[in-house]
N, C-alpha and C positions, 0 to 999 in steps of 0.2 A: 273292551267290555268282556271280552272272552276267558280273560286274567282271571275277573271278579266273580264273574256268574256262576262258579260251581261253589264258591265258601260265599258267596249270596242265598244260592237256593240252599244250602243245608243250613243256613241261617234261621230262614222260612220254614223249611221242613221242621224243625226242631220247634218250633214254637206252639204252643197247645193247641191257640185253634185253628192251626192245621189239621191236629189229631182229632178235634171235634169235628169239623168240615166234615174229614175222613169219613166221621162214623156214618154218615148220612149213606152212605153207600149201602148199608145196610138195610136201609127201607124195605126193600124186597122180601127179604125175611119175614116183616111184620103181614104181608098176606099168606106165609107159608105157614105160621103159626095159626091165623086167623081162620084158615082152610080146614084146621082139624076142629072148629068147634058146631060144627054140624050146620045146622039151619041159622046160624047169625047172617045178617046181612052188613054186615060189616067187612069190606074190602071184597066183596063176590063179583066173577065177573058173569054175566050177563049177554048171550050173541040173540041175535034176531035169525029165526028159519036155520038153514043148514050151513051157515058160517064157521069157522072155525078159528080159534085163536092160534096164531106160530109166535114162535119163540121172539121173532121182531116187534109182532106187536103187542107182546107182553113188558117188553122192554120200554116199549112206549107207555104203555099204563101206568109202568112204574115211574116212569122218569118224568111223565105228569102229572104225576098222582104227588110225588114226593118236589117241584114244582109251584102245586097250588099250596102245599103243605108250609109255603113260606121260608119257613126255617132255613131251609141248606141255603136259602137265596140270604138270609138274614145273617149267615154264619158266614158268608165269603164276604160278606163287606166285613163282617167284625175281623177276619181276617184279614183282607185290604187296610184300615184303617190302625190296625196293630203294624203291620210292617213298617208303613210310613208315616205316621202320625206322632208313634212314640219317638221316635230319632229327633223328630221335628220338635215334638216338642222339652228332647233333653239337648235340642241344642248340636246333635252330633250327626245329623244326614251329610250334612253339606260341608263339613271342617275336615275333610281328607285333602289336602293341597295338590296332592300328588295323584287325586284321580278325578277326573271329569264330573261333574254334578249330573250332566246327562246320560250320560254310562252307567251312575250309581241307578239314578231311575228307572231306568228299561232294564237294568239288570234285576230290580225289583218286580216289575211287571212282565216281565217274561217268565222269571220264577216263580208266580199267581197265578201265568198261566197254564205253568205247567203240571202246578198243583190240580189245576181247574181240567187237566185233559186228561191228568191219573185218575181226578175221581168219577169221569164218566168212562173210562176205561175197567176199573174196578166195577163202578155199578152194573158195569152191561155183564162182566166174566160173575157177580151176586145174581143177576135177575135172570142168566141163562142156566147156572146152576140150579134155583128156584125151578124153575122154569122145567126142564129135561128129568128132576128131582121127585117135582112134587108136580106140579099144573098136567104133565102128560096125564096124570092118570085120573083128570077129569074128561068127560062124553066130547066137549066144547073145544077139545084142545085137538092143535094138525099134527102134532107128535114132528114136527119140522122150524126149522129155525127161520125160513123166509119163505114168506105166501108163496102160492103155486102162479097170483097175477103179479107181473113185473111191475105194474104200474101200479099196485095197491103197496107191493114192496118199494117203493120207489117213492111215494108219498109217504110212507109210514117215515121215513132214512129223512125224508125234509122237514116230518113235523119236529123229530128227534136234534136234526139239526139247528133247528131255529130255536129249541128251546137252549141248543148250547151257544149258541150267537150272542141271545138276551144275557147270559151268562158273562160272558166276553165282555158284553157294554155295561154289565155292572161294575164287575173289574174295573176295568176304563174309567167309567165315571166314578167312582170308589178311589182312583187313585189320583186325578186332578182334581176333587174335591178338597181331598186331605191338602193339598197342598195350600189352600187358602182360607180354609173354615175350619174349623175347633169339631172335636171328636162328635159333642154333638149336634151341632150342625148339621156335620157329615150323616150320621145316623137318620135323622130326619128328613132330611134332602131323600136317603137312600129306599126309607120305607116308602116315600111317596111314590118314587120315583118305580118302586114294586107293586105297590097298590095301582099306579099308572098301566103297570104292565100287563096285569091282570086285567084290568079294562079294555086293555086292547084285543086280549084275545075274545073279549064276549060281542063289542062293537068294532072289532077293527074293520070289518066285510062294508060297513056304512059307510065309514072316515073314508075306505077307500074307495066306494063309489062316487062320493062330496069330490074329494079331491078330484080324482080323473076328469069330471065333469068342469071344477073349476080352471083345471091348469090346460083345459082345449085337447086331451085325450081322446080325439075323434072315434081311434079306432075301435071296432067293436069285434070281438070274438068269442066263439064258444069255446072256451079252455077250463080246466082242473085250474084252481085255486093254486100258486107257487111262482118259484124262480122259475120254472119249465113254460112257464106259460109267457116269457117275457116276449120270444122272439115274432108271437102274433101279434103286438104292439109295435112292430117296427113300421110298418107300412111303407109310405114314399118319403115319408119326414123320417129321419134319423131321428129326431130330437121325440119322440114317441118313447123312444126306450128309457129316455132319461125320468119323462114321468111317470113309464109304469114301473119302474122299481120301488117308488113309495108304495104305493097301493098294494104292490106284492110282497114287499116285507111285508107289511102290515098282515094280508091275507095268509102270509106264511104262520101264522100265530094260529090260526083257526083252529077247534079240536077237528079231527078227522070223525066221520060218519061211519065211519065202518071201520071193521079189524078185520081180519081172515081174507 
């Protein structure tokens, strides 16, 4: 696989909606633009009392904000579905004799991936430029890149992360779809399955108190919403951990209550 995967991924990379995917990185911009038209309330942020916004969790606004925005999530499947769909359906994914049909695929899906970690790499080097740019020289702003509490920087780094996970599983599910269902199929599977996602972040905190309750989740603790909170479900049963990982991916989705 190693032979294939760099004239795989420039394969990938050269194809448009790579370059469309790409632009999404851009989102940032459209609040930096939006900041010079005075009193719009259009993309403002907003702190409660003597909070302040850092560089991390502007990064978060954006990266949820652009997120709910659909789009970039609508564009990595039309991307997914362009890599493998078209081969598939001219007949030529699979007709190399001379290379693994399993190789071909992960060398596909690793090159999606890695599209997928340029573009939150890029969006964070857009939204800290933004950011250090233009937002320092609002009242609201901590003129610093990570809170001053570890643990509010640390939640902020989990919601960011989860939103890149959902990310990951669209991928995923974007590229074992194609392999059985017609382009649009795939596309309608994909929207729901976004429209799904979004729902989880407004009711996931219920599904995962049902759940815990159904699956005998005895344990009870006072914990922060996340992965961090797994190891207080462990109790004397091992088998505790295994049910609070639902519940806490789920509650990893949650927006966050505070910034600064």
């Amino acid at each position: 696989m190693k032979q294939i995967l760099p004239a795989i991924f420039t394969s990938v990379w050269k194809r448009k909606e790579t370059k469309i995917y790409l632009l999404f990185v851009l989102f940032p911009v459209i609040f930096l633009l939006a900041s010079f038209f005075g009193k719009s309330n259009f993309m403002q942020i907003s702190v409660i009392g003597d909070n302040r916004v850092s560089g991390i969790a502007f990064l978060d606004m954006m990266i949820s904000s652009a997120d709910s925005f659909i789009l970039p999530t609508l564009a990595i499947y039309f991307l997914t579905i362009s890599v493998f769909r078209r081969e598939i359906d001219d007949h030529t994914m699979f007709l190399y004799r001379d290379l693994s049909r399993k190789n071909i695929f992960f060398s596909k899906y690793l090159s999606l991936l890695s599209i997928l970690v340029l573009f939150y790499i890029l969006f964070t080097c857009v939204s800290t430029t933004v950011y250090f740019t233009r937002v320092v020289q609002f009242p609201f702003a901590s003129n610093t890149f990570f809170d001053n509490d570890l643990s509010i920087t640390l939640s902020t780094l989990e919601d960011i992360f989860g939103i890149f996970l959902k990310d990951i599983f669209s991928v995923t599910i974007a590229s074992v779809l194609c392999l059985y269902l017609k382009t649009g199929s795939t596309i309608v599977v994909a929207i729901i399955l976004t429209i799904a996602s979004m729902m989880t972040s407004m009711i996931g905190g219920g599904i995962a108190g049902i759940y815990a309750g159904l699956s005998g989740l005895v344990r009870y603790a006072f914990v922060s919403p996340g992965l961090a909170a797994l190891p207080a479900f462990i109790g004397e049963n091992p088998m505790n951990i295994v049910h609070a990982v639902i519940p806490a991916s789920l509650l990893l989705r949650q927006p966050l209550q505070q910034h600064g």
